[in-house]
C-alpha positions in Angstrom: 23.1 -177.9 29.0 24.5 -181.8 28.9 24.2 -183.3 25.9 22.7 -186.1 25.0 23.6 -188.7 21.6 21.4 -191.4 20.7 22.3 -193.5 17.4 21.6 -196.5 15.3 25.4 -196.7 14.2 26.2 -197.1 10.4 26.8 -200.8 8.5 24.0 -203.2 7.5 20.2 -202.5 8.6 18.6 -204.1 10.9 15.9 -203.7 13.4 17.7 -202.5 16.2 14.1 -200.9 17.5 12.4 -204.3 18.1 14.2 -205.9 20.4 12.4 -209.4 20.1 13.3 -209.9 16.6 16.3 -207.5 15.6 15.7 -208.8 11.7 18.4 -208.5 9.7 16.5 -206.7 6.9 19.4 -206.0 4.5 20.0 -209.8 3.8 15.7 -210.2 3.7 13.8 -209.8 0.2 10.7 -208.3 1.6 11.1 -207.0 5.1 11.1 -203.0 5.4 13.0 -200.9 7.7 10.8 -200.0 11.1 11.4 -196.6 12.4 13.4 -195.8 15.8 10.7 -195.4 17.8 13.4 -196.6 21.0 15.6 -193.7 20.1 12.5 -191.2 19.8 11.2 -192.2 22.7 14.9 -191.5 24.3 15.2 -188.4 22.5 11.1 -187.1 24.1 12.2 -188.4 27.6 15.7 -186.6 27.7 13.9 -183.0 26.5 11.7 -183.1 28.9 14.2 -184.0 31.5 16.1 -180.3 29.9 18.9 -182.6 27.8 20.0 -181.4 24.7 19.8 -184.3 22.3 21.1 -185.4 19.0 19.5 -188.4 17.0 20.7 -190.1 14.0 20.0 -193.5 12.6 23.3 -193.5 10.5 22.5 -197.2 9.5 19.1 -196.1 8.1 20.8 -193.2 6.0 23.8 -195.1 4.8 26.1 -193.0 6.2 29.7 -194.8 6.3 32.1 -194.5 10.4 33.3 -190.7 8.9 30.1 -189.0 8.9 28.7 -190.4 12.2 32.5 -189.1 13.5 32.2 -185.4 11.9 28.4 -185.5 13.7 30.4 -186.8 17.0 33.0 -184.1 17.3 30.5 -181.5 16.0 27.5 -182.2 19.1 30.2 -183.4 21.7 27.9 -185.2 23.2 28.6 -186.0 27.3 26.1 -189.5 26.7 25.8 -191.9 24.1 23.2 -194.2 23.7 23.6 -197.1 21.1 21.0 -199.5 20.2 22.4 -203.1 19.5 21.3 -206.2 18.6 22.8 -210.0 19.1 24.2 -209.7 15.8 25.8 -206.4 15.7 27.1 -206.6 19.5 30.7 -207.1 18.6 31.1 -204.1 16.1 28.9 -202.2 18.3 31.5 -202.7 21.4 34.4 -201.7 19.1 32.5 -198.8 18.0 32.3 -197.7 21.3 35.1 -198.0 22.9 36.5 -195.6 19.5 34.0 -192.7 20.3 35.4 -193.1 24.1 38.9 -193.0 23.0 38.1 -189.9 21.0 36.4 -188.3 24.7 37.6 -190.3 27.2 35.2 -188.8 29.8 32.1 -189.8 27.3 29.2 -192.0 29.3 28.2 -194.6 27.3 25.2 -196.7 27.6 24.4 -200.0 25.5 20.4 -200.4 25.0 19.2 -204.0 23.8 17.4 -207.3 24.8 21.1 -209.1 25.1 21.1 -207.5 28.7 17.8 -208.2 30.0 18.7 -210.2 33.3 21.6 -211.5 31.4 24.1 -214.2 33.2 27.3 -213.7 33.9 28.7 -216.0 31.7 27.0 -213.5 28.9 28.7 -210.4 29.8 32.0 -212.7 30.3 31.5 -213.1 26.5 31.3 -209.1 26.0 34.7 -206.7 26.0 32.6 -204.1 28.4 35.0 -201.6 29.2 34.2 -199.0 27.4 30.3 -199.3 28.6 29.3 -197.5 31.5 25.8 -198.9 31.5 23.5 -201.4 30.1 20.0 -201.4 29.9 18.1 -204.6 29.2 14.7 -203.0 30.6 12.3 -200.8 28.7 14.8 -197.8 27.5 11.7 -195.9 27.0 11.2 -195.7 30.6 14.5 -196.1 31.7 16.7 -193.7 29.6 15.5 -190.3 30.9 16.1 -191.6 34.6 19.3 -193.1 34.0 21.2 -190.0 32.7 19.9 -187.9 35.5 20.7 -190.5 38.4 24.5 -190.7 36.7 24.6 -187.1 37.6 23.3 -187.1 41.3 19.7 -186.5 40.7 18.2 -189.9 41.8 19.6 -193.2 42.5 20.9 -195.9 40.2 19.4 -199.0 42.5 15.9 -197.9 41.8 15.7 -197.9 38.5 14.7 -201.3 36.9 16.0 -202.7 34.0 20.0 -201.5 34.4 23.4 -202.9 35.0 26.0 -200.5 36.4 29.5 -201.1 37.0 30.9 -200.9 40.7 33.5 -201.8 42.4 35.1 -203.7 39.7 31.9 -205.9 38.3 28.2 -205.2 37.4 25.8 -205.0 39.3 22.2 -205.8 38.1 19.0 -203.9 39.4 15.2 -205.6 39.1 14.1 -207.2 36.1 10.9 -208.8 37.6 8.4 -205.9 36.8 7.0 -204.1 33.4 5.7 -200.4 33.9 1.8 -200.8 33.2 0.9 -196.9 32.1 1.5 -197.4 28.4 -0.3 -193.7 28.0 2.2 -192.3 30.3 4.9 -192.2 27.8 5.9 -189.2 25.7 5.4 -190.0 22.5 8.4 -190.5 19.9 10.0 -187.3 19.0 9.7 -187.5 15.4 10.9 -184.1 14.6 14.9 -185.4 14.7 14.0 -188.4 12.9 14.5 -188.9 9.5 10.4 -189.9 8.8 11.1 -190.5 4.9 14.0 -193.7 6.0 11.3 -195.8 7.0 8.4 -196.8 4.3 5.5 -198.8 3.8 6.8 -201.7 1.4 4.5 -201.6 -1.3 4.3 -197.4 -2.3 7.7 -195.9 -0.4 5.6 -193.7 1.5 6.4 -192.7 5.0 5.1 -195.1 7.3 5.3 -194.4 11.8 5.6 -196.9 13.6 3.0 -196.8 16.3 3.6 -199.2 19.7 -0.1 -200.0 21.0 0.7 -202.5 23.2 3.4 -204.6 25.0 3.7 -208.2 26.2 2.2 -211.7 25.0 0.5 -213.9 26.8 1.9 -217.3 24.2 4.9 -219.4 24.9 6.2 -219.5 21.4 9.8 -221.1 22.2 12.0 -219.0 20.0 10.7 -215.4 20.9 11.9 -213.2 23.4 8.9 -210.8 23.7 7.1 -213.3 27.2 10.8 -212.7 28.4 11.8 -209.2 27.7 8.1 -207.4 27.9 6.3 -210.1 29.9 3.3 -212.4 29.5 0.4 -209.8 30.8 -0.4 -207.6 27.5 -0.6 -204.2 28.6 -2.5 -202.1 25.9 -2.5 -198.6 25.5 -5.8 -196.5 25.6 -7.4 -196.1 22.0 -7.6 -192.1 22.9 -4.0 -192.2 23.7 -2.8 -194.0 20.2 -5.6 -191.4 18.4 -3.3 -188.6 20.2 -0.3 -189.9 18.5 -1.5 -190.9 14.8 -3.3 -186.9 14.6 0.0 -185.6 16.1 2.0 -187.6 13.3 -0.4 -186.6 10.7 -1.1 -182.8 11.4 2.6 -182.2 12.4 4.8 -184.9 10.0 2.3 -185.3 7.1 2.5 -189.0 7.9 -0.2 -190.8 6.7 0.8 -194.3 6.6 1.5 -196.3 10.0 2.6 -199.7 11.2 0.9 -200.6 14.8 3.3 -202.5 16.3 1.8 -205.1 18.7 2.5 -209.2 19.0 -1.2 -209.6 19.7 -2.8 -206.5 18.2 -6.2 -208.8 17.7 -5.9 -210.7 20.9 -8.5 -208.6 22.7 -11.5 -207.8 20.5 -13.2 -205.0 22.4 -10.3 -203.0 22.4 -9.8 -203.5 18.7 -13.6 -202.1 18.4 -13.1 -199.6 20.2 -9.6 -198.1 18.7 -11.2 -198.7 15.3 -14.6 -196.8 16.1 -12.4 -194.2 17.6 -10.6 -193.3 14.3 -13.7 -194.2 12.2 -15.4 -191.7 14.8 -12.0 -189.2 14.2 -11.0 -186.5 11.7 -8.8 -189.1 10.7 -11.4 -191.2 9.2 -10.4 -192.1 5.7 -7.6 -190.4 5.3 -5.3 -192.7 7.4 -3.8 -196.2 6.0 -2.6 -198.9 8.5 -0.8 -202.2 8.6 -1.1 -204.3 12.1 0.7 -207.9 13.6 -1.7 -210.8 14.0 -1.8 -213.7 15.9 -4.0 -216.2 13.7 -6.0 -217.7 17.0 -8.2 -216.2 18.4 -9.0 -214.5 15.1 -12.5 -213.5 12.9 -13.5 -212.4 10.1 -15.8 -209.3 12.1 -12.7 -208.1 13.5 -10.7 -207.9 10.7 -13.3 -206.1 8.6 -13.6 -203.7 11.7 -10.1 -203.3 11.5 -10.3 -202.8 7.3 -13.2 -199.9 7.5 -10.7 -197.9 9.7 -8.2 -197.7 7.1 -5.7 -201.2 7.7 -4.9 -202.8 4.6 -2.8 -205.1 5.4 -2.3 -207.6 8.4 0.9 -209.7 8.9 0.7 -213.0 10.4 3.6 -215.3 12.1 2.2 -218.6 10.4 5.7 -220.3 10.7 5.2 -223.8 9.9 2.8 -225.7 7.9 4.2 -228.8 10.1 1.5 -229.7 12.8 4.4 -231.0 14.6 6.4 -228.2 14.5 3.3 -225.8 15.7 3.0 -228.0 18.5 6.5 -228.1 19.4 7.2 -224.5 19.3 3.5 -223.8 21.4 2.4 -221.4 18.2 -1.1 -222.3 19.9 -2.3 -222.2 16.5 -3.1 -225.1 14.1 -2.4 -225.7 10.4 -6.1 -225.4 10.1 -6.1 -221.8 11.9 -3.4 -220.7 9.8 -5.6 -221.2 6.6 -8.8 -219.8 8.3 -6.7 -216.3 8.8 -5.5 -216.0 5.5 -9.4 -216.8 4.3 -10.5 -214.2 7.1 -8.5 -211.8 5.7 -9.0 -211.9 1.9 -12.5 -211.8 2.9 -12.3 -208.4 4.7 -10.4 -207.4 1.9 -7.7 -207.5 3.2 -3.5 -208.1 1.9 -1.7 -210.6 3.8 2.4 -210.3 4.8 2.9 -214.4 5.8 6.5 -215.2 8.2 7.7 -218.3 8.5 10.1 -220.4 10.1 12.3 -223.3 9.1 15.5 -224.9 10.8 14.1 -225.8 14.3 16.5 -229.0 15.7 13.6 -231.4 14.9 13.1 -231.0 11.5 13.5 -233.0 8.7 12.6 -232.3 4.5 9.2 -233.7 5.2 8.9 -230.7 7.4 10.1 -228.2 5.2 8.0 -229.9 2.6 4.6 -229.6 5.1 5.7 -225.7 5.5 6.6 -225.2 2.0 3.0 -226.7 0.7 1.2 -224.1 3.4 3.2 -221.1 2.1 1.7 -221.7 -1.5 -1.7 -222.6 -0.2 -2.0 -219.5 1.8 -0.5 -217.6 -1.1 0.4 -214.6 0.8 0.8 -211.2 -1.0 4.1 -210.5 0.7 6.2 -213.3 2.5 9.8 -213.4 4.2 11.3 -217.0 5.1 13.8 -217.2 8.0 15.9 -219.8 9.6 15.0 -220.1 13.2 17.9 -218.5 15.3 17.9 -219.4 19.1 18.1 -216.5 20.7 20.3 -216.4 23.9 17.5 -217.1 26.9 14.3 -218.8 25.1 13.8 -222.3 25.2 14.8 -222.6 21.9 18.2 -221.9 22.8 18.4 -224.3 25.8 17.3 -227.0 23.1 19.6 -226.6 20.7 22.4 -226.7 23.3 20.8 -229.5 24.6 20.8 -231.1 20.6 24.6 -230.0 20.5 23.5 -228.2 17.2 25.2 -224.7 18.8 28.6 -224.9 18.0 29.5 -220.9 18.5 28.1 -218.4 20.7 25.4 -217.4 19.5 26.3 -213.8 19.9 27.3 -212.1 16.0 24.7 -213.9 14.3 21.1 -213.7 12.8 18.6 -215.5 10.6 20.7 -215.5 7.5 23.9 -216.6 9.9 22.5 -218.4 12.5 24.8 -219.8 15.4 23.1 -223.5 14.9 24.8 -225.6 12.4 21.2 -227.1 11.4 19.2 -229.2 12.8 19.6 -233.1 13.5 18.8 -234.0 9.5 19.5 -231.1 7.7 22.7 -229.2 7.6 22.4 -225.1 7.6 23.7 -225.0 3.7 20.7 -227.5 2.9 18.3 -225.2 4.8 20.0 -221.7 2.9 18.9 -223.6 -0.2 15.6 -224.7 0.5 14.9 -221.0 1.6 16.2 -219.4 -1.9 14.9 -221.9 -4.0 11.2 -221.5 -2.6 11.4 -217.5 -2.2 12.2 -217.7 -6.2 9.7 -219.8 -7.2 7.2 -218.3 -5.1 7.5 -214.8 -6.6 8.0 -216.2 -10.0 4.7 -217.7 -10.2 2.8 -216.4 -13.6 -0.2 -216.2 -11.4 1.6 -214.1 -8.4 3.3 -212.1 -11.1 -0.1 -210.8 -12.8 -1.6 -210.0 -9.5 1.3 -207.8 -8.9 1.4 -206.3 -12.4 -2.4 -205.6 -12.3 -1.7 -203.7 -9.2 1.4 -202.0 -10.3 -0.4 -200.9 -13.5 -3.3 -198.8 -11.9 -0.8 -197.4 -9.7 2.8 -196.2 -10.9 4.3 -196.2 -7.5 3.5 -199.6 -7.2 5.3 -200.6 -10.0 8.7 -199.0 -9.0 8.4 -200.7 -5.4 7.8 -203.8 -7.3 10.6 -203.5 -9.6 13.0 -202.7 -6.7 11.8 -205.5 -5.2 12.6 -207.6 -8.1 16.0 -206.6 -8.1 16.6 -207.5 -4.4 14.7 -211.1 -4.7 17.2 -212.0 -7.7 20.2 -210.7 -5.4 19.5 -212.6 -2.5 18.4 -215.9 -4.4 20.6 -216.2 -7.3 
């Protein structure tokens, strides 16, 4: 039987699974590690397929280069799969081309948004040969195909999404089309994954993520997601998702989920209907969930449909309290929207997790000031502030090049080591320390501090999340 190894190598966490963010959540004070839903999905496709597979998230586990070695030796794997981001795409190259020095007849494939359609000039950036493949596609779909076409059963040109090396160079198959039968995937294989790595923020319990839908319709300048999953959203059924949270809570004892979507609200029926469906389930009650929101379109109906079927907390992309800057980056939201979704959802009784962006090339203090006024009028029970990074193909890279603010590739870096040096008024130190000093004073508030302690007092697990989190803010700020 060939074997099959799929890893999140080891170093500093990030969210290799989403590949339109890739956060770097070990330099963050409140984002929490997402579960590899990309490598489960590998892992369900290649079983089927008759693969023997081995999958480890050594990043997640903390496990140093030596123990995802000992693991390497010991499976022997014939494929390796690695999951990279922008900013780990260096050490994730010399990683590679170690494990293929140690079996030189190893196939390895690189998964990640970096290769989706990428240009030349990209992969004249990359040292590639130790790669045998890169997929820039949907790896869900992909991977299962791909291994069995590198051994003869199928053909390479067929499958969308890939570059394979021939004759020297790479040669790129279709990226102009998005599989549209979400409920035809296998879902995650969750018994190899470590379920306890990856927790809801506020108790540590284990929290699946669940992927209801892909694409987004907006044309938000710094986000890969109209790029890399298209601009049609393609949902799944609400049956299908039902399937998946009962299998995850009959089979893992999971109980806590994250439904990963860039427009979960955007279509109302189907939010009805998925909520009726577990309101109508054995499920009912016993089920807690967390959900992405756009805040436009946006209600107050369909956020207390959403709270009676168990989410308790919804996580909005306000970025900017600059009506400029929402303009500029086509949110296709207002200031005024932003404040209506945070009322919405303290009315539904509902917690709020507020994201926001500072550092786009336009932007001056009075825009950080605009954006630092919304953040404490929303008053957000969890928040995360990140410097915009332009990521290699939005707009928002082609501006900054344009603004001459990139002066690096932009490859090796992320939100807390962006490749702009600022933007035209405000140099990146200047925007490090507007960031840490509002984090600080935003968590140190008396009146946000006795909130929390209220909580954390009717409910011990609460109060050692909170105290963790504590400790992090203070690293990361002081």
């Amino acid at each position: 039987m060939r074997r099959v190894m799929l890893i999140y190598p080891p170093g500093k966490r990030y969210q290799r699974g989403e590949d339109r963010s890739q956060g770097n959540v070990e330099d963050s004070t409140a984002t929490s590690l997402r579960a590899c839903n990309d490598l489960g999905y590998a892992a369900a496709a290649l079983k089927r397929e008759g693969f023997a597979v081995c999958l480890r998230d050594f990043q997640g586990e903390g496990l140093p280069e030596s123990s995802l070695l000992a693991e390497f030796d010991r499976f022997a794997p014939q494929v390796l799969m690695i999951s990279i981001t922008n900013a780990t795409i260096f050490g994730d190259l010399a990683l590679a081309a170690r494990l293929k020095a140690r079996r030189p007849e190893l196939v390895v494939i690189l998964k990640g948004a970096l290769f989706f359609d990428p240009e030349p000039g990209l992969l004249a950036q990359l040292d590639l040969t130790a790669v045998d493949y890169l997929i820039g596609g949907e790896s869900d779909f992909i991977v299962a195909a791909l291994v069995a076409a590198h051994y003869g059963e199928g053909e390479l040109a067929a499958i969308n999404g890939i570059l394979y090396q021939r004759d020297g160079g790479w040669r790129k198959t279709s990226f102009a089309c998005f599989e549209s039968d979400l409920d035809g995937l296998v879902f995650p294989d969750r018994a190899l994954m470590r379920n306890d790595l990856y927790v809801r923020p506020d108790t540590g319990e284990p929290q699946a993520t669940i992927v209801t839908s892909r694409g987004c319709a907006a044309a938000c300048i710094y986000c890969l997601t109209p790029i890399i999953s298209g601009v049609k959203v393609r949902l799944r059924s609400p049956e299908n998702i039902l399937a998946e949270l009962s299998e995850c809570y009959h089979q893992h004892r999971i109980c806590n989920f994250f439904f990963r979507s860039d427009t979960f609200t955007f279509r109302k029926a189907w939010v009805a209907e998925l909520c009726e469906a577990i309101c109508r389930s054995e499920l009912a009650g016993k089920i807690r969930w967390v959900a992405n929101s756009r805040t436009r379109p946006l209600d107050l109906e369909v956020l207390t449909m959403m709270r009676r079927a168990g989410c308790w907390l919804v996580a909005f992309g306000f970025e900017s309290g600059s009506p400029e800057t929402l303009q500029r980056i086509k949110k296709g939201a207002t200031l005024e929207d932003n404040l209506a979704a945070a009322r919405y959802a303290r009315q539904a009784g509902l917690k709020t997790f507020g994201f926001y962006l500072v550092g786009f090339p336009w932007e001056s203090r009075e825009h950080l000031k605009e954006t630092r006024e919304m953040i404490f009028a929303i008053d957000a029970d969890f928040m995360e502030l990140h410097l915009a990074i332009p990521y290699y193909g939005t707009p928002l890279y082609r501006l900054a090049q344009e603004e001459g603010l990139i002066k690096e590739s932009v490859l090796g870096r992320d939100y807390f080591n962006p490749p702009a040096i600022g933007t035209r008024h405000l140099s990146f130190e200047e925007l490090i320390a507007f960031r840490k000093r509002l984090l600080l004073r935003y968590h140190t508030r008396p009146s946000y501090l006795a909130r929390r302690l209220g909580e954390a007092l009717a409910n011990p697990r609460l109060l050692a999340s909170y105290l963790r989190f504590g400790r992090r803010l203070l690293r990361q700020t002081l």
